[in-house]
N, CA, C and O atoms as a Maestro MAE file, in Angstrom:
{
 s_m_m2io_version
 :::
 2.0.0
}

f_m_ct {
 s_m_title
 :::
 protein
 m_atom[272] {
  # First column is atom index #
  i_m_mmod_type
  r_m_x_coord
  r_m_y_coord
  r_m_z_coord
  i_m_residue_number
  s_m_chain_name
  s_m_pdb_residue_name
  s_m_pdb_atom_name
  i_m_atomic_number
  :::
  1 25 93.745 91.077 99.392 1 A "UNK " " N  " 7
  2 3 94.172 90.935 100.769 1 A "UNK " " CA " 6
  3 2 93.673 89.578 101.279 1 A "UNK " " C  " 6
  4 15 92.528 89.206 101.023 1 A "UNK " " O  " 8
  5 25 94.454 88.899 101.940 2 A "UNK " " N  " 7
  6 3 94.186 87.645 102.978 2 A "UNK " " CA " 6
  7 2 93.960 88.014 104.096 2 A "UNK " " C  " 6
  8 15 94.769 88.684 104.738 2 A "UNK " " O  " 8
  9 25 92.416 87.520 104.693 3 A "UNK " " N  " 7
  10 3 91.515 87.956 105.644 3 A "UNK " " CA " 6
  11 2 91.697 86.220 106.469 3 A "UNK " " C  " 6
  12 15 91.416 85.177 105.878 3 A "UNK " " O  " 8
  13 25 92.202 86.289 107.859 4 A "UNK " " N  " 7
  14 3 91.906 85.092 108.152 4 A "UNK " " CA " 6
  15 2 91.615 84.929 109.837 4 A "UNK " " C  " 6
  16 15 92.213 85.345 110.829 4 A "UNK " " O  " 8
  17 25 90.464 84.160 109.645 5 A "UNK " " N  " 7
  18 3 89.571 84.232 110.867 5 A "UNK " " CA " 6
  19 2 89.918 82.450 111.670 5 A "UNK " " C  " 6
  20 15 89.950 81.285 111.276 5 A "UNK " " O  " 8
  21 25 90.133 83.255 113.064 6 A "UNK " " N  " 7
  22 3 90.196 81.632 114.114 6 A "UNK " " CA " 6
  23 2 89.453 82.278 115.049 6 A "UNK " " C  " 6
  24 15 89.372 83.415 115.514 6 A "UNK " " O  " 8
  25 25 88.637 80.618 115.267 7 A "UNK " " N  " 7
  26 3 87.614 80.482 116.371 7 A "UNK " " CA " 6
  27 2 87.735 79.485 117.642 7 A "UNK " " C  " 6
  28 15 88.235 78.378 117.445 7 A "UNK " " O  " 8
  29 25 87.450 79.714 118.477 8 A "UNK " " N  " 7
  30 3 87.800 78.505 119.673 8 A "UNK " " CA " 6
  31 2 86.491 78.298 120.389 8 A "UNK " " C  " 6
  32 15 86.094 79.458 120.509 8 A "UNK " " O  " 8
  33 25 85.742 77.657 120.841 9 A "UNK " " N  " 7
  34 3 84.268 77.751 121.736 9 A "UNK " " CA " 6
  35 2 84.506 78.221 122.947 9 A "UNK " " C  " 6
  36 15 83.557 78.878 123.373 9 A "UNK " " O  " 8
  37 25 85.442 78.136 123.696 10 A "UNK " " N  " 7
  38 3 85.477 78.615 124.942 10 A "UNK " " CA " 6
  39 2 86.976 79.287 125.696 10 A "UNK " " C  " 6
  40 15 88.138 79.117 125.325 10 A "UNK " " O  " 8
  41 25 86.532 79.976 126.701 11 A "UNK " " N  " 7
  42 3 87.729 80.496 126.590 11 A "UNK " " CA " 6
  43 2 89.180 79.764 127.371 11 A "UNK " " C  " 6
  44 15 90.222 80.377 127.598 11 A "UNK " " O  " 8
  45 25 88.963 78.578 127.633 12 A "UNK " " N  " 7
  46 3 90.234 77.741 128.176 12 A "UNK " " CA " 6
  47 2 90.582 77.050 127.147 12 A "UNK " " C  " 6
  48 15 91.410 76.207 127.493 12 A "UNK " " O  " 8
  49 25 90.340 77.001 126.021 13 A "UNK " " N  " 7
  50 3 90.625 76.569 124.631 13 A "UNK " " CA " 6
  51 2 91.674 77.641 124.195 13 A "UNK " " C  " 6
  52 15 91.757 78.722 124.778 13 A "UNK " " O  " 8
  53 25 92.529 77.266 123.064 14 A "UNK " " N  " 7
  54 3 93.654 78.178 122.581 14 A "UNK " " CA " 6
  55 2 93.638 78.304 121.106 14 A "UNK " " C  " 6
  56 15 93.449 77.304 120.414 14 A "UNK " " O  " 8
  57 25 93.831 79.514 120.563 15 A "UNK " " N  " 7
  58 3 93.702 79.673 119.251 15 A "UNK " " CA " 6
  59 2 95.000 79.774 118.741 15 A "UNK " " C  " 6
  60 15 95.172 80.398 117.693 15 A "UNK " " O  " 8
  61 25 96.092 79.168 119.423 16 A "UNK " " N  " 7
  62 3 97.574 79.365 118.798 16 A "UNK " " CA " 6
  63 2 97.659 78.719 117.283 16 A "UNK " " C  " 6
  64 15 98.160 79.161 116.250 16 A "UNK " " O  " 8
  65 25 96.844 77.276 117.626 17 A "UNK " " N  " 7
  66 3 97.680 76.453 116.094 17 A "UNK " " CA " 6
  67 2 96.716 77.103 114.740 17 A "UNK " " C  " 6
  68 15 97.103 77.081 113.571 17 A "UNK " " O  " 8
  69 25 95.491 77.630 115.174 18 A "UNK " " N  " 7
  70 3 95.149 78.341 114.018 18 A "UNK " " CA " 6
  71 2 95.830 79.647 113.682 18 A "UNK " " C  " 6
  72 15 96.040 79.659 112.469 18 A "UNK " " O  " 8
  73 25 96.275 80.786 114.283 19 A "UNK " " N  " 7
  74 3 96.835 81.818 114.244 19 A "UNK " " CA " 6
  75 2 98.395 81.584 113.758 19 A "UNK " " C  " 6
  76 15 98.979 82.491 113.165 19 A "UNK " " O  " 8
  77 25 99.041 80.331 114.035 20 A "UNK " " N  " 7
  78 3 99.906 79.947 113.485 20 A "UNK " " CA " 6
  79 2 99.515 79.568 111.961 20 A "UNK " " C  " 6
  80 15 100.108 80.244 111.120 20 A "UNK " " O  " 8
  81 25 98.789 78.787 111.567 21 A "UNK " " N  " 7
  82 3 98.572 78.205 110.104 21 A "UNK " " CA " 6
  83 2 98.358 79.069 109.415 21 A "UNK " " C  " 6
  84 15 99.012 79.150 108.376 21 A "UNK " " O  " 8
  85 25 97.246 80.164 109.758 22 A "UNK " " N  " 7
  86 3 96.684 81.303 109.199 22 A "UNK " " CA " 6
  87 2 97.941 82.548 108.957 22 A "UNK " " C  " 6
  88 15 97.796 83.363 108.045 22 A "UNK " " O  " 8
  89 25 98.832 82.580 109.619 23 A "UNK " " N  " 7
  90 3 100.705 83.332 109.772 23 A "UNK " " CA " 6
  91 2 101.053 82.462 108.471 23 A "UNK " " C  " 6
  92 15 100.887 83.253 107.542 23 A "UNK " " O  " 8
  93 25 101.365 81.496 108.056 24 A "UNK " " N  " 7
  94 3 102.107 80.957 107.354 24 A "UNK " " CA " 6
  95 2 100.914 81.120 106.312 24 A "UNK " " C  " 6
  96 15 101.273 82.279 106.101 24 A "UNK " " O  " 8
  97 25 99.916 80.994 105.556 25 A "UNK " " N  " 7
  98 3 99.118 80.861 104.767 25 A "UNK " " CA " 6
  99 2 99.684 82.781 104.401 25 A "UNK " " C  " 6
  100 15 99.177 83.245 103.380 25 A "UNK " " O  " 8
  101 25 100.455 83.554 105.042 26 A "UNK " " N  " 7
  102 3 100.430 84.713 104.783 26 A "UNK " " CA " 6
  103 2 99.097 85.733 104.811 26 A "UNK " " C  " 6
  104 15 98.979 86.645 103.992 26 A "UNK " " O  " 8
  105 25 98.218 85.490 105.746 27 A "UNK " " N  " 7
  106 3 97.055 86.547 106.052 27 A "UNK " " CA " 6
  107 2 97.489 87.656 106.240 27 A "UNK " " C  " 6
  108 15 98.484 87.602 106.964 27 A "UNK " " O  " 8
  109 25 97.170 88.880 105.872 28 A "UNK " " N  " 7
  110 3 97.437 90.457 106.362 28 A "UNK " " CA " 6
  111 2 96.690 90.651 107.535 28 A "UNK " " C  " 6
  112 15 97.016 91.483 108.382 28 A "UNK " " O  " 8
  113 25 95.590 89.840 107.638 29 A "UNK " " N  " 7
  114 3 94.956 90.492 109.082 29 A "UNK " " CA " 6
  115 2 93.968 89.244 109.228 29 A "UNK " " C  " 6
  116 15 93.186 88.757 108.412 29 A "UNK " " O  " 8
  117 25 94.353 88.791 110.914 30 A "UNK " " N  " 7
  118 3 93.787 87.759 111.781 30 A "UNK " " CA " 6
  119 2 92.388 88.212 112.894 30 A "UNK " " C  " 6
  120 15 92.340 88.788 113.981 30 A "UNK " " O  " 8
  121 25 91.441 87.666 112.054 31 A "UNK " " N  " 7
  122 3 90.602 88.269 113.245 31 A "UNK " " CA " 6
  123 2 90.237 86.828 114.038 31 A "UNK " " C  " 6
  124 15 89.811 85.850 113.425 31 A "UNK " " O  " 8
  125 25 90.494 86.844 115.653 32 A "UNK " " N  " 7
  126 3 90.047 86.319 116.372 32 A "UNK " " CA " 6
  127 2 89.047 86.104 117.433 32 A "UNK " " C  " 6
  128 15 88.454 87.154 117.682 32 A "UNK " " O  " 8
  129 25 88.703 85.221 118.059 33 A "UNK " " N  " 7
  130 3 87.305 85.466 119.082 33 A "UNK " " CA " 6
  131 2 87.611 84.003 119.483 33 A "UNK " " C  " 6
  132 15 88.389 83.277 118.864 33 A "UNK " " O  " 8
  133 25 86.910 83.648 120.592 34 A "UNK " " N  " 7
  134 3 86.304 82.954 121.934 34 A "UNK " " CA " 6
  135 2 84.908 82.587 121.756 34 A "UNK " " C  " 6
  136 15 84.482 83.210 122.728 34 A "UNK " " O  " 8
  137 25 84.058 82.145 121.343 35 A "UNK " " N  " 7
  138 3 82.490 82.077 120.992 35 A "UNK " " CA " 6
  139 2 82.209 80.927 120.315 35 A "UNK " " C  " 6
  140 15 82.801 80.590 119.290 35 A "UNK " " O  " 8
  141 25 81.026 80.090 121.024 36 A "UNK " " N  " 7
  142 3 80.761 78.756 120.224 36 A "UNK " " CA " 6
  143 2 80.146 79.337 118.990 36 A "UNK " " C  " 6
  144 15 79.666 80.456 118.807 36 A "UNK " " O  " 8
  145 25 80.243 78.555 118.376 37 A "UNK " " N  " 7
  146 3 80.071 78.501 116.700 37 A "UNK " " CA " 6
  147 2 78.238 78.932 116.611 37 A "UNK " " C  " 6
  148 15 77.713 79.585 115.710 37 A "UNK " " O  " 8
  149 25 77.414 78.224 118.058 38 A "UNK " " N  " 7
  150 3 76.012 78.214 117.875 38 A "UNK " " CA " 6
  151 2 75.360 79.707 118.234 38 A "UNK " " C  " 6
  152 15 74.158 79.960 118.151 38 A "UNK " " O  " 8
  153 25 76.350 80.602 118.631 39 A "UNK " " N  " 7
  154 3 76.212 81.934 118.687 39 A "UNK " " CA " 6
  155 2 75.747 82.877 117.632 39 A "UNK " " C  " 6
  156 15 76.540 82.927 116.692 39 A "UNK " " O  " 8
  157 25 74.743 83.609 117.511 40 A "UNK " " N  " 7
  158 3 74.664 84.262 115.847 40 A "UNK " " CA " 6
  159 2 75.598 85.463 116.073 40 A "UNK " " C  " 6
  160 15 76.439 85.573 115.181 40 A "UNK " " O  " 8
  161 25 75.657 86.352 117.001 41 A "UNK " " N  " 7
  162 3 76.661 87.998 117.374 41 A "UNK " " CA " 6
  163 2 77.920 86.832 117.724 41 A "UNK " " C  " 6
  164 15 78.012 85.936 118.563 41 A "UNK " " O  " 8
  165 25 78.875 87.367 116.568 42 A "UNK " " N  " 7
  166 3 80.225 87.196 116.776 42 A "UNK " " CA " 6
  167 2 80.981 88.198 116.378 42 A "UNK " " C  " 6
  168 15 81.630 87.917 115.370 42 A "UNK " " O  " 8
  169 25 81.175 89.477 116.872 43 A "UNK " " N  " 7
  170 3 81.741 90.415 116.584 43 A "UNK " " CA " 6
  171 2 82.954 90.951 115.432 43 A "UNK " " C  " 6
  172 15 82.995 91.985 114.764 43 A "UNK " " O  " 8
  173 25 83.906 89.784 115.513 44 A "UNK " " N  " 7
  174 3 84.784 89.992 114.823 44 A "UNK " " CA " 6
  175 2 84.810 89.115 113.670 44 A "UNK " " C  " 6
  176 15 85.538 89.305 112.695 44 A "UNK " " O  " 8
  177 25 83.959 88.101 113.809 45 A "UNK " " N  " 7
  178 3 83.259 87.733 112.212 45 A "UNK " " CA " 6
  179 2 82.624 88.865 111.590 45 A "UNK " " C  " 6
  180 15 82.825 89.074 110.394 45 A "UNK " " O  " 8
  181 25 81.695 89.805 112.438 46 A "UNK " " N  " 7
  182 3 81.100 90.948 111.410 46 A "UNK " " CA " 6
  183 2 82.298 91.934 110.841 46 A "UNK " " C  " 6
  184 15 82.369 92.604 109.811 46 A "UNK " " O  " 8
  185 25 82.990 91.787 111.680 47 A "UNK " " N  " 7
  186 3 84.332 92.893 111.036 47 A "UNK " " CA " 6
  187 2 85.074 92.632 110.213 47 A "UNK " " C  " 6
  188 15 85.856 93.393 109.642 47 A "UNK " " O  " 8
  189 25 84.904 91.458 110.047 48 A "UNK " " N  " 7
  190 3 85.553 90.464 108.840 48 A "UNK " " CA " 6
  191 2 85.213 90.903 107.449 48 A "UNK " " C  " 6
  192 15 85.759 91.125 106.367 48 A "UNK " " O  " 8
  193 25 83.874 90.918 108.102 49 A "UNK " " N  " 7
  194 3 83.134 90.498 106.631 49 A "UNK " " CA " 6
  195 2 82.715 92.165 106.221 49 A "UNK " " C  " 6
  196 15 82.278 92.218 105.072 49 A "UNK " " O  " 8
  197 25 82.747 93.126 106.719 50 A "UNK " " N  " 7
  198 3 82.960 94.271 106.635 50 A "UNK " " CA " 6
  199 2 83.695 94.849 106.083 50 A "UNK " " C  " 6
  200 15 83.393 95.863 105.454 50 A "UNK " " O  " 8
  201 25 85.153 94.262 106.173 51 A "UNK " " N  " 7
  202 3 86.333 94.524 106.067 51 A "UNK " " CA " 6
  203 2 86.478 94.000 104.493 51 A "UNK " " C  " 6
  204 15 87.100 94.610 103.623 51 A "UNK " " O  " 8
  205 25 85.957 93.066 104.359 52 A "UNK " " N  " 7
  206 3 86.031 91.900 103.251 52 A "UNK " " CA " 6
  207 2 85.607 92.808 102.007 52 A "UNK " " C  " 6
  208 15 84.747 93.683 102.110 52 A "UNK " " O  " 8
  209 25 86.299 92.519 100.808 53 A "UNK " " N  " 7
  210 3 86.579 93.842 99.363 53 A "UNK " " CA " 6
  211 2 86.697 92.455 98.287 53 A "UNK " " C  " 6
  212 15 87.444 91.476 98.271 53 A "UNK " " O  " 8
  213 25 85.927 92.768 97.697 54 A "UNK " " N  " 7
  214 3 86.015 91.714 95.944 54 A "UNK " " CA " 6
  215 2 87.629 91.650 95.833 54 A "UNK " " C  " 6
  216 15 88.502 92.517 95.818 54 A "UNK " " O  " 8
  217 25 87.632 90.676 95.784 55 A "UNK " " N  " 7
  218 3 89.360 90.633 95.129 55 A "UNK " " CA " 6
  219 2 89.868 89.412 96.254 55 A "UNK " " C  " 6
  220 15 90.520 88.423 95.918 55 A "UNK " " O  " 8
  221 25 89.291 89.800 98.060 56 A "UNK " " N  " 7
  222 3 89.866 89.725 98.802 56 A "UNK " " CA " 6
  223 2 89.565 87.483 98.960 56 A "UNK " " C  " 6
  224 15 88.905 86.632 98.364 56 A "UNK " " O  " 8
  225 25 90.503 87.531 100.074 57 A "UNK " " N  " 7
  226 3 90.072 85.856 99.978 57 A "UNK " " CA " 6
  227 2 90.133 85.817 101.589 57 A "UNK " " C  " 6
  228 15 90.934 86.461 102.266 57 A "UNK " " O  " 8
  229 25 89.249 85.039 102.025 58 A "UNK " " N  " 7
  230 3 89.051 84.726 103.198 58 A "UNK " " CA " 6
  231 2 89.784 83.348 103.599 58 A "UNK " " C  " 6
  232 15 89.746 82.558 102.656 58 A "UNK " " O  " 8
  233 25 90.450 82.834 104.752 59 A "UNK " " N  " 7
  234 3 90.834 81.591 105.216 59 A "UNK " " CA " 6
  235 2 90.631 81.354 106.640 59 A "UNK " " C  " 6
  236 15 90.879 82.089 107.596 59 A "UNK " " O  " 8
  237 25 90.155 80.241 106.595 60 A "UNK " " N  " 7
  238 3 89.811 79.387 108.323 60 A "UNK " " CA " 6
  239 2 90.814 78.055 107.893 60 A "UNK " " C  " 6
  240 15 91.197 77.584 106.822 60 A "UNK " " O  " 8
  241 25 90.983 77.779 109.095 61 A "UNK " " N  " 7
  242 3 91.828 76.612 109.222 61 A "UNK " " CA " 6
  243 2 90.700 75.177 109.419 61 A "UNK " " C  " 6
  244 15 91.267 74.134 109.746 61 A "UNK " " O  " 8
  245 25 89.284 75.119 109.246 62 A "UNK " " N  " 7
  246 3 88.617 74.223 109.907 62 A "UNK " " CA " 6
  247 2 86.902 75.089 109.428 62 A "UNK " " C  " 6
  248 15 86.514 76.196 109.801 62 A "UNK " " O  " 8
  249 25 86.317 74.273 108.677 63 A "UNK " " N  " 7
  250 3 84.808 75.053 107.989 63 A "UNK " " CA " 6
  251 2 83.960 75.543 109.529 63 A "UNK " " C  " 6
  252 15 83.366 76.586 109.801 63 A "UNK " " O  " 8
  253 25 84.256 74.074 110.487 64 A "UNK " " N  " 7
  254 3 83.482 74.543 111.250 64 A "UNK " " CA " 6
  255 2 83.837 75.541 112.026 64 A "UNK " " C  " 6
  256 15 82.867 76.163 112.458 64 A "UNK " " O  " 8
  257 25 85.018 75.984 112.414 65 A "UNK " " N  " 7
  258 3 85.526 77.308 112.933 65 A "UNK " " CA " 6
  259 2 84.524 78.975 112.357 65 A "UNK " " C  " 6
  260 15 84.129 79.898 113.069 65 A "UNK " " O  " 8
  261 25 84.417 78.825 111.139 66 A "UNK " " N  " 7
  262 3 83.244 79.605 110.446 66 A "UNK " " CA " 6
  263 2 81.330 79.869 110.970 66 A "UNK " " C  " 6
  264 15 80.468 80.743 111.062 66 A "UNK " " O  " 8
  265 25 81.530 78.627 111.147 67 A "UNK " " N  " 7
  266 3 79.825 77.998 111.377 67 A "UNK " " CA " 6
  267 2 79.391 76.853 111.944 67 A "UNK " " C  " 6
  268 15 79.776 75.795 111.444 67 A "UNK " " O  " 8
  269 25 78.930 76.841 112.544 68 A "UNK " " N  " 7
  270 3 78.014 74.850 112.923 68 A "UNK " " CA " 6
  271 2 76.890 74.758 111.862 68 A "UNK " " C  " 6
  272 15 76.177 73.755 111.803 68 A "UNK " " O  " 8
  :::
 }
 m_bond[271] {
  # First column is bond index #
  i_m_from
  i_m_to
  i_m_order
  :::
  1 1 2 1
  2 2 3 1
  3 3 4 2
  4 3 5 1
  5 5 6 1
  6 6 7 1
  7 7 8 2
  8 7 9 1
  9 9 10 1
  10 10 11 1
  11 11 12 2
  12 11 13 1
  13 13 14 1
  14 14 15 1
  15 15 16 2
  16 15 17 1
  17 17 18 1
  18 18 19 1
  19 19 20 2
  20 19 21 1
  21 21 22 1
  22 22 23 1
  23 23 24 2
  24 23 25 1
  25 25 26 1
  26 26 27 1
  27 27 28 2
  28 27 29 1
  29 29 30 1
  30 30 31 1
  31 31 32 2
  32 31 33 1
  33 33 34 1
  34 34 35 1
  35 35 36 2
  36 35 37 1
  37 37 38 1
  38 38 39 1
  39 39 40 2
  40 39 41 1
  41 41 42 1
  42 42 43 1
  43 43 44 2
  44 43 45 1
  45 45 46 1
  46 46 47 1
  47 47 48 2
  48 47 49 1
  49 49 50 1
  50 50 51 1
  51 51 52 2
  52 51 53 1
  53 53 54 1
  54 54 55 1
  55 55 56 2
  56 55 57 1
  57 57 58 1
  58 58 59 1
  59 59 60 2
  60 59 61 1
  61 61 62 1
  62 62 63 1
  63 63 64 2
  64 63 65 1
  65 65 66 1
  66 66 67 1
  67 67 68 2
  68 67 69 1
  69 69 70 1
  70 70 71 1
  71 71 72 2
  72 71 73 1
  73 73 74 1
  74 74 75 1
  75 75 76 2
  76 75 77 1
  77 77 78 1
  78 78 79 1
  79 79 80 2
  80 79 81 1
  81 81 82 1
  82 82 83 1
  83 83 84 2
  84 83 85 1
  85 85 86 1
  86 86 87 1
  87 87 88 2
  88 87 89 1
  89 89 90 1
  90 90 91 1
  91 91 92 2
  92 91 93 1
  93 93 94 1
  94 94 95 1
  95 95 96 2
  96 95 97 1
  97 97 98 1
  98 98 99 1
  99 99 100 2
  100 99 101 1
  101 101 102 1
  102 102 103 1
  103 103 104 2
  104 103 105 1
  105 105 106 1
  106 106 107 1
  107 107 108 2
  108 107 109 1
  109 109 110 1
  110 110 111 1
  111 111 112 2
  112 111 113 1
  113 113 114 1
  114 114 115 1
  115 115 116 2
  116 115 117 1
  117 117 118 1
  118 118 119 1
  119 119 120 2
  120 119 121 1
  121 121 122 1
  122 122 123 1
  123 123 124 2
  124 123 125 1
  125 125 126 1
  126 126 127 1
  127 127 128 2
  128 127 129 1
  129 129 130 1
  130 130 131 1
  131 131 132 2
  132 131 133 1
  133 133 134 1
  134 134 135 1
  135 135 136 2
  136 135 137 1
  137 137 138 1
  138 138 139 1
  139 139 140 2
  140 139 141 1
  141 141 142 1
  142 142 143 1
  143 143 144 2
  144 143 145 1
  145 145 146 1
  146 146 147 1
  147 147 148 2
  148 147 149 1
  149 149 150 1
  150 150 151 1
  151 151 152 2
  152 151 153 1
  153 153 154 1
  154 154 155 1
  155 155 156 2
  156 155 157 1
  157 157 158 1
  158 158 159 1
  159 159 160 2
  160 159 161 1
  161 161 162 1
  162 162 163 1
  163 163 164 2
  164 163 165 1
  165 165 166 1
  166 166 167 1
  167 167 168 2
  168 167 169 1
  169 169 170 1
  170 170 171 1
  171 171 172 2
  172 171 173 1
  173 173 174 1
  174 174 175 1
  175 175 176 2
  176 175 177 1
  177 177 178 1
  178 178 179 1
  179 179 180 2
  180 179 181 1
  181 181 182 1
  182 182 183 1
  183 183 184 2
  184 183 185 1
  185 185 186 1
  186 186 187 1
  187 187 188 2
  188 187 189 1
  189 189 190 1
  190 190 191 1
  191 191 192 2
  192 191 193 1
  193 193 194 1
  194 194 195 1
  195 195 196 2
  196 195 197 1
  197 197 198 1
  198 198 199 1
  199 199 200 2
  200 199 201 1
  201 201 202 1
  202 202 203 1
  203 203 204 2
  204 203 205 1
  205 205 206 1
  206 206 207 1
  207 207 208 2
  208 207 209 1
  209 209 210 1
  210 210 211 1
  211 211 212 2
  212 211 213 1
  213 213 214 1
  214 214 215 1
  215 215 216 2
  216 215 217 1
  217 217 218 1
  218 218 219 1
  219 219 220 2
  220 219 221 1
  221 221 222 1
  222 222 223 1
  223 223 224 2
  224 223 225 1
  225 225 226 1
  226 226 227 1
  227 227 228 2
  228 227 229 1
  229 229 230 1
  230 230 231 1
  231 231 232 2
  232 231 233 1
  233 233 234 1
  234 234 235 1
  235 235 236 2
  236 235 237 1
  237 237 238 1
  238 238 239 1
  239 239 240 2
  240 239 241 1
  241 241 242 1
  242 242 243 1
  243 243 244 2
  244 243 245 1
  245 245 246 1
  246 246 247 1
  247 247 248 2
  248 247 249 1
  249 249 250 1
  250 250 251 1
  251 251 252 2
  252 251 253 1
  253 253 254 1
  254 254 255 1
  255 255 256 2
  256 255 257 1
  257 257 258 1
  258 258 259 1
  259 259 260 2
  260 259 261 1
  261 261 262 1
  262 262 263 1
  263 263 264 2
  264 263 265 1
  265 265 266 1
  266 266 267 1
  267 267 268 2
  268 267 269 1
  269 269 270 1
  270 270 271 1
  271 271 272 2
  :::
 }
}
C-alpha cells in the first residue's frame, strides 16, 4: 500500500499541491495535518506510521514536510 503524508506549518497555508502530487504518485491513503514540523504530537503522522505494514511505502512530496 502507498501511504502518503502532507504537511503545511500553519493553517493559512494550503496543502492542495501536495495532495495533488501524492493523487498522482497513486497513494491509497493521504494523511494530512496543519502543524510546524518543530512540533513532536502530530497526530496523523502517528496514524501513519501505525497504519504503516512491511511491504508498505511511504511518500512526502518535500523531506522536510516529514521533519525539521
Amino acid at each position: 500500500m502507498k501511504l502518503g503524508y502532507a504537511r503545511c506549518s500553519t493553517l493559512d497555508q494550503n496543502l492542495d499541491w501536495q495532495i495533488d502530487a501524492l493523487t498522482k504518485e497513486g497513494c491509497d491513503r493521504i494523511f494530512q495535518e496543519k502543524f510546524t514540523g518543530t512540533r513532536k504530537y502530530r497526530p496523523e503522522l502517528l496514524r501513519m506510521m501505525d497504519m504503516f505494514r512491511e511491504g508498505d511505502t511511504v511518500i512526502i512530496c518535500e523531506l522536510t514536510r516529514l521533519s525539521r
